[in-house]
N, C-alpha and C positions, 0 to 999 in steps of 0.2 A: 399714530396708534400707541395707546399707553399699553407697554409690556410690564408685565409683573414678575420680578425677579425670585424663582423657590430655590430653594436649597433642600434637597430631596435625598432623608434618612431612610433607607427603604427597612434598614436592621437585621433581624433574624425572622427565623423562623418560617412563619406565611408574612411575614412583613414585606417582601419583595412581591411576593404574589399580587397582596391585595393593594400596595402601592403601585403597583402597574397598572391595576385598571383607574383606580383613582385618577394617575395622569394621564390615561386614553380618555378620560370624560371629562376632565380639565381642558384637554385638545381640543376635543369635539366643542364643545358650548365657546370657545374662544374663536373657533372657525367657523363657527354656524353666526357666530353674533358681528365679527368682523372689526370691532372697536380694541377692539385689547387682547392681549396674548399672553402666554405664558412663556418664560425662558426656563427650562429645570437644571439645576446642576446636581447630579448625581454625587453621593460620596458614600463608600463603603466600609463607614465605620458601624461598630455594634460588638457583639461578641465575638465571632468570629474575626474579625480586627484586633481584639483584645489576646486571644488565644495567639496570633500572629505577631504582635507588634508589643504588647505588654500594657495596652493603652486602652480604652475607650474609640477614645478621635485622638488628631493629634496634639500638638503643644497650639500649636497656631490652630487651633481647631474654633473655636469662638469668633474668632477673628476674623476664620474665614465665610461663619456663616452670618457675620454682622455684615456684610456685603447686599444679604438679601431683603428681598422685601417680608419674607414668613419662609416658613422653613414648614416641611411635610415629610410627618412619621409616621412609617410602617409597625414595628415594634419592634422590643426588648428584651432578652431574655433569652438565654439558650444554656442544657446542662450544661455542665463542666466550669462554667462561671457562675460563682455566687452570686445572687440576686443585688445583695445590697451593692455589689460594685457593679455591676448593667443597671443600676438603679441612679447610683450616686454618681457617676462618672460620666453618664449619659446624661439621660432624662432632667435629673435634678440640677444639673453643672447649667446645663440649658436654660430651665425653667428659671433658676435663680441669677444667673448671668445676665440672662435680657431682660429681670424683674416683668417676666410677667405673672403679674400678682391675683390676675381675672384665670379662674379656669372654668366654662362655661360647660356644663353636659346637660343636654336635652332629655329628659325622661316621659318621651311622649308616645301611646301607643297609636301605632299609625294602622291607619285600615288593612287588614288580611293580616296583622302580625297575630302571632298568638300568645294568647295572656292565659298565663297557670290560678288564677284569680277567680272564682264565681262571681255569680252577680253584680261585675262590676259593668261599666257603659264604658266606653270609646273614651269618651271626651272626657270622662272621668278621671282619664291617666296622661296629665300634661302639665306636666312642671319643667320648670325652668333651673338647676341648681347653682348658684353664684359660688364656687368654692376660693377660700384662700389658699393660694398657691404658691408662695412664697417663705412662708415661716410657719408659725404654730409648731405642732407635733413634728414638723419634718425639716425641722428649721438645722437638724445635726449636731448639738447643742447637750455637751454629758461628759461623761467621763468612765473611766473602765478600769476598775481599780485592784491592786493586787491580782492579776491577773492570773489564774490557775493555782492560786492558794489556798486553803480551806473558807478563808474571811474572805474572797471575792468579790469585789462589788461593781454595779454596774449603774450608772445615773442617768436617764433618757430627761432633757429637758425642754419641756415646752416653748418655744418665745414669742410672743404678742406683746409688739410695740403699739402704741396708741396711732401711729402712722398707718402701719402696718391693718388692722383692724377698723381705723377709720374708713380707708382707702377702699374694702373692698364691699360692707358695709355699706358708705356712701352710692356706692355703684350701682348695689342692687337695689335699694331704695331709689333710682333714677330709673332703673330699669322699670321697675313696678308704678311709677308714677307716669310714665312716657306707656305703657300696657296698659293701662287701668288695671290693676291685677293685684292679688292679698300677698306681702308680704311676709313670711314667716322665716325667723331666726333658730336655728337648729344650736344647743349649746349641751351644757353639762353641769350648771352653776352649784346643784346642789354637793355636789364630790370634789370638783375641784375649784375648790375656794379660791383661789388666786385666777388664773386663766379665763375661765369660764364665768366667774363674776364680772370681771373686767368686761371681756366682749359682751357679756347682759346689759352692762352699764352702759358702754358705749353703742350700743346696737341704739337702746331710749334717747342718750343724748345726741345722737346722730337725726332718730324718729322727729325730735322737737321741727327741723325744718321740714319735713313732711308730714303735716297735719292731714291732710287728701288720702293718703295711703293705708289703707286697712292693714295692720300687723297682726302677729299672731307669733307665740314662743313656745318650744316645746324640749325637753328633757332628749337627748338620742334616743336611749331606750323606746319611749314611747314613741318616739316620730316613729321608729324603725316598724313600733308594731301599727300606727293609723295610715304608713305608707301600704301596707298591707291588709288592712281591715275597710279603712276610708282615705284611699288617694286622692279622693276629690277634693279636699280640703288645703292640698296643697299646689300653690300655682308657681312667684318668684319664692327661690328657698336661698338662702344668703348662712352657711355656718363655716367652721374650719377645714383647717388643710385630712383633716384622718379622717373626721366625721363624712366629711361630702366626697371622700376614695370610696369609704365603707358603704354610705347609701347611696351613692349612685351605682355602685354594682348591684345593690337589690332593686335599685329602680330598671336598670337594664334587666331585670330577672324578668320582671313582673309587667316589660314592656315590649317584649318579644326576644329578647336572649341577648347576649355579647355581641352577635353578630349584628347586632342594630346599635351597636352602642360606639356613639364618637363625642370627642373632647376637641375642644381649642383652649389654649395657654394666648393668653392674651396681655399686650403691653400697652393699654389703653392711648396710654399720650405718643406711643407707634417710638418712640426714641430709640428702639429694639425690636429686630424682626419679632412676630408672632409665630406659634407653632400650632399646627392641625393633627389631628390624631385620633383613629379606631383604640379606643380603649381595650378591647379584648386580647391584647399582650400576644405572647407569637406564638403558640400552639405549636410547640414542635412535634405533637405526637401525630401530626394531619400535615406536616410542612412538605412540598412538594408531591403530592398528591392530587393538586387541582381540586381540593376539595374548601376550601378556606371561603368564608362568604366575607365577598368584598364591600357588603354594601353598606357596612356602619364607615368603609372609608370615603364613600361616596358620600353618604350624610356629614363626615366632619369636611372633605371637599365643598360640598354646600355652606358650610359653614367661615370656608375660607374667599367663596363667594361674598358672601351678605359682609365680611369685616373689609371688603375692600370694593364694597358699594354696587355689587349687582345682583340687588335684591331678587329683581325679576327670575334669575336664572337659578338663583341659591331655590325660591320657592320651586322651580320648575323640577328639580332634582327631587326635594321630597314629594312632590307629586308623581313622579315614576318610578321612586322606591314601592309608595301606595300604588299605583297601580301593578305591580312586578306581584306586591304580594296576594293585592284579591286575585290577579291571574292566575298564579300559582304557576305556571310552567315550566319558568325560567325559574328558578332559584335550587340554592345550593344544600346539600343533606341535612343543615341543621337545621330548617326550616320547612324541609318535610321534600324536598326534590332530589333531581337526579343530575341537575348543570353543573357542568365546570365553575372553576373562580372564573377563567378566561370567558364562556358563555354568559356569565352574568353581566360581566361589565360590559361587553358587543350589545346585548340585549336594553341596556342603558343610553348606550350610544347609540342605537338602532331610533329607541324613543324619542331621545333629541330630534335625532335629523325629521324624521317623520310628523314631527311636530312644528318644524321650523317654517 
């Protein structure tokens, strides 16, 4: 039986919560199916580790999660620690350590979710967003000068290497030719002259081997305002590491809340574990309360299905998320119910078996 090794950050906040049920439905679909299993190794790094230890993770902390096959995160983030250090000593240390350079967020509205949107259709709201996840705007890359002087200066630099912008570019273009599905480049060319012309340029000389593939380019700004006016026009979206943080949070907005919304950090050629992750950061103000909805952890679990080949059951998850929401029952406050985090994810796993 092929076991699958995780390295399991549960972090702060509700990130223990909703990473618990996460690995109760990981359990279930590996014992209901019988072929493969999961082995977890816990580790209890995050804020609270930092506030204790002075650290993030430890020194040997990389090290020890290159051991696994993917790694599965709860969230980040808790007062008393600055963001940019649970940001950059965590999350980032990770994402850039094991270059994975793919960040995948699904912006799909699924039946029974609710969309703040008129007149729009179901099917209308199903994008795919290929984000750079390695360098661009988050690449760390500046300088901080004269520091509390009057002349104070501060330098944020962007960096897009031709590799770098090939690499993720090429991707989604594979993606949308392997879908049959319109390709569309999210940039900023007209303001930033350097950056953003580059990735224009490169995005067309990339296009030339995909002739098949329908493309399509848009300014942020205005993608920001046609993901809200005409979502339908956008199916694979391929842009940078800020632009695709920033709109795929309005695409979680506009496709049933945070609580639906998951990410995988992806190292394509696998030479570095992968990472799974509910985007909606750790909600301290709801943290142990059983209130926390688990179920965008269960969609990026889905998603840690399908990258290591068991399509069938990665689909079977989003089809009980869809059914959980037309039912309405089971679900948790931000979605208009009265269930536990812990009642959500039984109610998940109830589905499996029932279905097996």
């Amino acid at each position: 039986m092929n076991t699958h090794k995780i390295a399991v950050i549960a972090g702060d906040g509700i990130g223990p919560e909703v990473i618990s049920e996460g690995m109760k439905v990981l359990r279930a679909v590996a014992e209901i199916d019988g072929g493969f299993g999961f082995d977890f190794t816990e580790y209890p790094w995050g804020c609270r580790y930092y506030l204790e230890n002075g650290c993030m993770m430890p020194a040997d902390g990389m090290a020890r999660l290159a051991e696994h096959d993917a790694i599965f995160l709860g969230a980040v983030g808790y007062p008393g620690v600055p963001d940019h250090i649970s940001l950059w000593d965590l999350l980032l240390t990770i994402r850039k350590g094991f270059d994975q350079y793919i960040n995948l967020r699904p912006v799909k509205l699924l039946r029974g979710a609710p969309c703040p949107l008129a007149d729009v259709k179901r099917e209308d709201i199903d994008m795919l967003f290929v984000r750079e996840n390695s360098e661009g705007e988050y690449a760390g890359s500046g300088s901080w000068l004269f520091r509390g002087q009057p002349n104070e200066v501060v330098i944020q630099d962007g960096v897009f290497s031709r590799r770098g912008c090939e690499r993720v570019i090429r991707y989604a273009y594979e993606l949308a030719r392997a879908q049959k599905k319109t390709l569309t480049s999210i940039s900023k060319g007209n303001a930033l002259n350097y950056s953003m012309v580059f990735w224009d340029q490169i995005f067309a000389e990339v296009g030339r081997d995909y002739p098949d593939v329908e493309t399509h380019s848009y300014l942020v700004d205005a993608a920001a305002m046609f993901m809200v006016k005409d979502p339908g026009r956008f199916e694979i979206v391929v842009t940078s590491n800020l632009f695709g943080d920033i709109l795929t949070d309005l695409g979680a907005a506009i496709a049933g809340g945070m609580g639906l919304a998951a990410g995988a950090n992806l190292n394509p050629e696998r030479k570095f574990p992968s990472m799974f992750e509910p985007i909606h950061g750790s909600a301290p103000d709801i943290a142990g309360q059983g209130k926390a909805n688990p179920l965008a952890t269960v969609w990026s679990a889905s998603q840690m299905l399908e990258f290591f080949g068991h399509q069938a059951w990665a689909g079977r998850l989003i089809e009980i998320i869809e059914e959980m929401l037309v039912d309405g029952s089971v679900l948790t406050p931000d979605l208009g119910g009265s269930a536990a985090t812990a009642e959500v994810g039984g109610e998940v796993v109830r589905r499996l078996r029932a279905g097996a």
